[in-house]
N, C-alpha and C positions, 0 to 999 in steps of 0.2 A: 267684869261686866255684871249688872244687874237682873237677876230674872226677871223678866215679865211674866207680871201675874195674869191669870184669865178676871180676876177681881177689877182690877186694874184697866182694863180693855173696857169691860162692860160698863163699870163706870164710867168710863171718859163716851164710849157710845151714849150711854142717856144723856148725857152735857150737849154733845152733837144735836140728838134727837132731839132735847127741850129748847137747843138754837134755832133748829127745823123747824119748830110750832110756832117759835115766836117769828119767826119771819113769813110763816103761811099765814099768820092771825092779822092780817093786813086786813080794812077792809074794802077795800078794793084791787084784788091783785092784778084787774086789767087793767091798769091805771099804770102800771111798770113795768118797763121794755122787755125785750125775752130775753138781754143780758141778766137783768135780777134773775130771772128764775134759772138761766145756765151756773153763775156765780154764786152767790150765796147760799139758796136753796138750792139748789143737785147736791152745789159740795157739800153741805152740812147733812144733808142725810146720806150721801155717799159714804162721809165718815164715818158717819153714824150703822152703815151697814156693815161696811168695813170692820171696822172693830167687833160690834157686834159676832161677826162669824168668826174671826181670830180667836175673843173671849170663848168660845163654843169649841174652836182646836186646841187651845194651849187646856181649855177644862179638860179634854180631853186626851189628853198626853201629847200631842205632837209639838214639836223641836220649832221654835225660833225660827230656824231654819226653813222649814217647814212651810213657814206661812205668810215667808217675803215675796206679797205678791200685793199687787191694788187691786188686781182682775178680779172684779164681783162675781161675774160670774164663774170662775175658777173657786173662788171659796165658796160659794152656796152647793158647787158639787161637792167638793170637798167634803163638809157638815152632812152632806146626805145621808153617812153610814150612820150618824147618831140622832136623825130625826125620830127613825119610830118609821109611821106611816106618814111620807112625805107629801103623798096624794090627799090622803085626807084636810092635811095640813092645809094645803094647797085653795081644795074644795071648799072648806069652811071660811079659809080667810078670804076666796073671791063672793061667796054668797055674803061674808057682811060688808066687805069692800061694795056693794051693789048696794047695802042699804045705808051707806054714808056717803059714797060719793060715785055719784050717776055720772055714764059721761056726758062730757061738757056737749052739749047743741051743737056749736059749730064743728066738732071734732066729729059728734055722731054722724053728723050729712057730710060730712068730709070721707070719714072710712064707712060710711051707708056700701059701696059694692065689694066693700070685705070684710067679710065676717069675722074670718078670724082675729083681724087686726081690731076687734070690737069686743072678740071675748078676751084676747090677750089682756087688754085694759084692767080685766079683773085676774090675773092668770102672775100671781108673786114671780116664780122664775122669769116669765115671759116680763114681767118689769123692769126686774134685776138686769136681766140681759138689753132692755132699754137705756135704762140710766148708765149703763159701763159703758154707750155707744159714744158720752160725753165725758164721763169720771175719769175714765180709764183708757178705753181702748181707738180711740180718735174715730172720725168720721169719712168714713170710704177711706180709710188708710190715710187721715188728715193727721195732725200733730195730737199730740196724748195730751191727758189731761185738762178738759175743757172747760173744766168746771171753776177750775184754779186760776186760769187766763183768760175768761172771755173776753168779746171783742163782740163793737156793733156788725163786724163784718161775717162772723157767725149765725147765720140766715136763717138757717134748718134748728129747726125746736122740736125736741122728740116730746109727742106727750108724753108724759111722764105720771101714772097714777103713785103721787106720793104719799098720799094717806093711804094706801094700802099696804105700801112699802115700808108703811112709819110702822102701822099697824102688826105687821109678819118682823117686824124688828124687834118690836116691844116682846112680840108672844115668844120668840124666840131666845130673849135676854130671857125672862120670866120663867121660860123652861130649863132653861140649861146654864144659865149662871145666877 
């Protein structure tokens, strides 16, 4: 069997991530049903996170074994012991997340009586753990993998802040592999 490289991972994540830009650089992306954005876009930066944290274990010694999982939010805990200061991290990617991408109008008077669901928006783990509600971990205990088989019957659209996610992907390729 072939080792898998951390080299290898991180590369194939920026391939993901620069399929991710080219499919958000629409310009109109109200113009495409919320299967595009369950389909194409979740999974391509899915992947793209995906890998991303795998490149960030195998750099740092853990086993193959180790890291057969899709669960996002299982790998960004994971990565935690080698971030450093997780918070800060955290902190700094939601304050620029806030100067590139505001939330959307409708979504703002949508979650206007909760707050929290307004700062999560800028809040990386609180993303992560978004997009796995469709990537990864199904919907109130619906079927896995959303992102791979949408369907117009697929109702519920989580927002999803992806340039923040894209963003906390990059800096974290750039640190650690």
């Amino acid at each position: 069997m072939t080792k898998v490289l951390s080299a290898d991972f991180a590369a194939f994540s920026r391939q993901y991530l620069a399929a991710h830009r080219t499919l958000t650089d629409i310009s109109d992306p109200t113009s495409y049903s919320h299967v595009y954005w369950y389909g194409p876009v979740y999974h391509n930066l899915g992947m793209a996170i995906e890998l991303a944290f795998k490149a960030v274990l195998l750099a740092n010694e853990c086993s193959e074994d180790e890291i057969k999982s899709h669960n996002l939010r299982k790998l960004y805990e994971m990565i935690w012991r080698y971030m450093g200061d997780r918070k800060e991290f955290e902190r700094t990617l939601g304050v620029e997340s806030k100067m590139v991408d505001e939330l959307p109008s409708p979504l703002k008077a949508k979650l206007k009586p909760f707050h929290e669901a307004q700062v999560a928006y800028h809040v990386f783990s609180a993303q992560v753990t978004v997009l796995n509600k469709t990537y990864f971990t199904g919907l109130n205990g619906g079927a896995k993998f959303k992102t791979r088989y949408p369907s117009q019957s697929d109702t519920k659209r989580y927002a999803v802040n992806t340039s923040l996610l894209a963003m906390g992907t990059e800096r974290i390729l750039d640190s650690f592999c």
